[in-house]
C-alpha positions, 0 to 999 in steps of 0.5 A: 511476483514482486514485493510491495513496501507499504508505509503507514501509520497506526492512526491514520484513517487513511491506512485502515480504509486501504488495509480494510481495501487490501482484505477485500481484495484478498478474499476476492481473489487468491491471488492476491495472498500470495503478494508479500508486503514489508510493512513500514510504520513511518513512526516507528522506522523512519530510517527507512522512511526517510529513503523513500520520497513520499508525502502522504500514506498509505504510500506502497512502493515496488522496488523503487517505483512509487505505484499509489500515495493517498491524499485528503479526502480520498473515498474508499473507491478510489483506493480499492482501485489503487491498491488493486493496481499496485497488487496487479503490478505485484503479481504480474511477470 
C-alpha cells in the first residue's frame, strides 16, 4: 500500500468537497481506511509545498507522482472520481 501526500488549505471550498469525497469513499469501501495520508496545509508548511510542483489544491501526490490536482468550478463528481483513482492507485500492489 502506498502513501498518499495530500495539500490543502483549511478554507478552501475545494478541499472540503474532496474530503466530504474522501469520507464517502471510505464508508463505501474498508479498504480504503487503511491508505495513510500526510496531510500538508500549504499555509502552515510551505517548506514542504514548495518541493512539490502543483498550482491548485486539493493536490495528492504519491511518492513523486502528481495523481489529481483540482481546478475552478470542478463538481463533486468529478472529484469523488479523482480522489478514488488516487485511493486505487494507493491500495493497489
Amino acid at each position: 500500500m502506498k502513501k498518499i501526500t495530500w495539500f490543502y488549505l483549511s478554507d478552501c471550498p475545494y478541499c472540503h468537497q474532496a474530503r466530504e469525497a474522501l469520507d464517502e469513499l471510505k464508508r463505501e469501501n474498508p479498504e480504503y481506511k487503511k491508505v495513510e495520508i500526510d496531510w500538508v496545509d500549504e499555509q502552515i508548511h510551505p517548506e514542504i509545498a514548495d518541493q512539490y510542483d502543483y498550482h491548485a489544491v486539493p493536490c495528492l501526490w504519491i511518492g513523486q507522482q502528481k495523481m489529481y490536482e483540482a481546478h475552478l468550478f470542478e463538481t463533486y463528481e468529478e472529484c469523488y472520481g479523482k480522489v478514488k483513482a488516487v485511493l486505487e492507485a494507493a491500495v493497489a500492489i
